[in-house]
C-alpha positions as CSV (number, residue, x, y, z in Angstrom):
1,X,-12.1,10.0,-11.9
2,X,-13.6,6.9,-13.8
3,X,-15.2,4.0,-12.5
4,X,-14.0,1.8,-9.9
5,X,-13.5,-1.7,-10.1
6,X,-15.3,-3.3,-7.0
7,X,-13.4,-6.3,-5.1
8,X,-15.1,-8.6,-3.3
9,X,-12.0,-10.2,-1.6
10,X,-8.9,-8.1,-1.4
11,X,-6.6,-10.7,-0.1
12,X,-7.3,-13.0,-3.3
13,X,-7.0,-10.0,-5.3
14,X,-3.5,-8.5,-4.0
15,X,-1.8,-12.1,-3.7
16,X,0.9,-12.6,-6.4
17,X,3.8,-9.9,-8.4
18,X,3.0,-6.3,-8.9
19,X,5.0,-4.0,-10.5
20,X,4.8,-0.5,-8.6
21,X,5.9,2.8,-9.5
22,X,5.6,5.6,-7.2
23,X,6.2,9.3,-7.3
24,X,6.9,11.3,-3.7
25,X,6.2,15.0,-3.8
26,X,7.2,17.4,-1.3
27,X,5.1,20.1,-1.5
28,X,6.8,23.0,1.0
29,X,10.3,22.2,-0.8
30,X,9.1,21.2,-4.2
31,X,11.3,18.0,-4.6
32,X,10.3,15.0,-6.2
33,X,11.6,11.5,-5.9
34,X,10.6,8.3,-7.6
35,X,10.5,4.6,-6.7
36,X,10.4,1.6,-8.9
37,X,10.6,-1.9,-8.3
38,X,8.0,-4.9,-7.1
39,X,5.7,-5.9,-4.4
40,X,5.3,-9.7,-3.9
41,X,1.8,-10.7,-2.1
42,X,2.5,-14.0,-0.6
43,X,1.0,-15.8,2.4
44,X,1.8,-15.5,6.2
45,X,2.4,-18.9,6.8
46,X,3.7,-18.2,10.1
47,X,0.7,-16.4,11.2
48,X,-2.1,-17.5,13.5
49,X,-1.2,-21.3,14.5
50,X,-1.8,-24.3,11.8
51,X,-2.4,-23.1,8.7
52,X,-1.2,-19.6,8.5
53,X,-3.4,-16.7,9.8
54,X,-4.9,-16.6,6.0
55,X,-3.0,-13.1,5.5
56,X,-0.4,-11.8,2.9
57,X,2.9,-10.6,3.9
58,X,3.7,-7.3,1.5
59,X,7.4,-7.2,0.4
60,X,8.6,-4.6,-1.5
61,X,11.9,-4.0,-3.3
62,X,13.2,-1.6,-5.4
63,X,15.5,2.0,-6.4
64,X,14.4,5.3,-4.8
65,X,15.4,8.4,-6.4
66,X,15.1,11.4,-4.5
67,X,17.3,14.4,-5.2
68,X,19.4,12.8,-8.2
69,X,20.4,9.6,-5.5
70,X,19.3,6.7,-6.6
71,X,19.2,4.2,-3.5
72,X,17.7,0.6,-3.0
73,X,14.5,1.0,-0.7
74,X,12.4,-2.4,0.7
75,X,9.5,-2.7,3.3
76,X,7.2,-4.9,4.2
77,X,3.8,-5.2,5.8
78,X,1.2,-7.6,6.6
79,X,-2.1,-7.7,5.3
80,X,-4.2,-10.0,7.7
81,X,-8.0,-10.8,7.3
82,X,-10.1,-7.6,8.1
83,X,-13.8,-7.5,10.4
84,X,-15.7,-8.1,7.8
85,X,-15.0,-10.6,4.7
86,X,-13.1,-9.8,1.8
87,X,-11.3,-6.6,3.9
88,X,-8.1,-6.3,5.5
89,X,-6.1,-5.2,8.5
90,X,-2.8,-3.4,7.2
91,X,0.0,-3.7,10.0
92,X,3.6,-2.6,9.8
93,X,6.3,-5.6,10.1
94,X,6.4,-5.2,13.5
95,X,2.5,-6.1,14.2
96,X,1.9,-2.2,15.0
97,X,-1.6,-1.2,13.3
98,X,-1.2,1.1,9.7
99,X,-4.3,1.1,8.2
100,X,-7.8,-0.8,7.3
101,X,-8.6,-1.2,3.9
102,X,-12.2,-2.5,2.0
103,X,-11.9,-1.9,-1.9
104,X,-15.7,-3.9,-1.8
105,X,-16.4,-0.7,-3.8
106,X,-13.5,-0.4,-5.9
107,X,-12.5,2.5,-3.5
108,X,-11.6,2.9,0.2
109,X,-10.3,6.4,2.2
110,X,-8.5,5.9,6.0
111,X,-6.4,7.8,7.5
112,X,-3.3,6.8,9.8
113,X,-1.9,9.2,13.0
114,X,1.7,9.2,12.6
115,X,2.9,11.6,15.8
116,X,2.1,14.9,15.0
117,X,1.1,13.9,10.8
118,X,-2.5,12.7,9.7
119,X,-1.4,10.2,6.7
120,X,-4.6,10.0,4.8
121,X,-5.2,7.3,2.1
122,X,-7.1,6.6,-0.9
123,X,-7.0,3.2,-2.4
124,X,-8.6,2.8,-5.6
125,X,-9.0,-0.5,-8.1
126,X,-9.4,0.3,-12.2
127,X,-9.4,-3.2,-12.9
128,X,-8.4,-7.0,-12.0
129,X,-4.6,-5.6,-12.9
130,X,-4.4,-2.3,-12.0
131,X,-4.7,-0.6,-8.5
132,X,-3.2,2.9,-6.8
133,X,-2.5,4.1,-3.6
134,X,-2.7,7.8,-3.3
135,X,-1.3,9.2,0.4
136,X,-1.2,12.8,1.9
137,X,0.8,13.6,4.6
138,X,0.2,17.0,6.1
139,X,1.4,18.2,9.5
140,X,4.4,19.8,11.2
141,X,6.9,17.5,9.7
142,X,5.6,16.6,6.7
143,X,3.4,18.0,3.8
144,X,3.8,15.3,1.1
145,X,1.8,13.4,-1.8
146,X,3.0,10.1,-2.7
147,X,1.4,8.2,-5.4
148,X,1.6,4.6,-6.3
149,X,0.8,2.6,-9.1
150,X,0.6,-1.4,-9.6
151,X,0.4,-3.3,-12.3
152,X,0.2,-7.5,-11.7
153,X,2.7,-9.3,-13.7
154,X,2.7,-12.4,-14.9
């Protein structure tokens, strides 16, 4: 793999439109979906008291194709400052914890326990428009690569 692309702040960097495409493989059935669609970065103004918490809320929309069905998919998450500047705390919409993540280097790894699965991630930046997300998820109920592309627009 090439160079990474370090960032210094990842909320400034994420905030705004990205176009994502993502590819799900199964790997003990051998199926293969795809999703396409966008992710808008915009701030958690309802967040932490006056003036917003300083975090993102991650919405995503889009088709998922899995199996010849085509369906729409959304989710959304919320990236809020992290322990150290320029990181983030990933939660699920809900406030329960996903994942940290520090592309300082250009790359981050973290893993997140999901019951009896180990989702582990790897976050990497090629430049101030490009960034992937590339998760395994191996365990009992799962054995799956998912990788995502995003490309800002505008």
């Amino acid at each position: 793999m090439g160079e990474f692309w370090p960032v210094p702040d990842v909320l400034r960097y994420l905030a705004g439109s990205w176009r994502v495409t993502r590819s799900v493989r199964d790997l003990a059935s051998g199926d293969a979906g795809r999703f396409e669609g966008t992710t808008v970065f915009s701030p958690l103004d309802d967040e932490g008291g006056p003036g917003g918490s300083g975090g993102l809320r991650h919405q995503e929309h889009g088709t998922f194709v899995w199996q010849g069905v085509a369906r729409p998919a959304e989710r959304t998450l919320r990236f809020l400052p992290g322990p150290t500047r320029g990181t983030a705390d990933v939660r699920f919409a809900d406030g329960r914890p996903f994942h940290d993540l520090d592309l300082t280097s250009g790359r981050h790894v973290t893993d997140h326990p999901c019951a009896a699965d180990l989702y582990r991630g790897e976050f990497t930046v090629r430049d101030a428009d490009h960034w992937r997300s590339l998760w395994r998820v191996g365990g009992p109920a799962k054995n799956l690569v998912l990788t995502t592309d995003y490309a800002r627009e505008g």
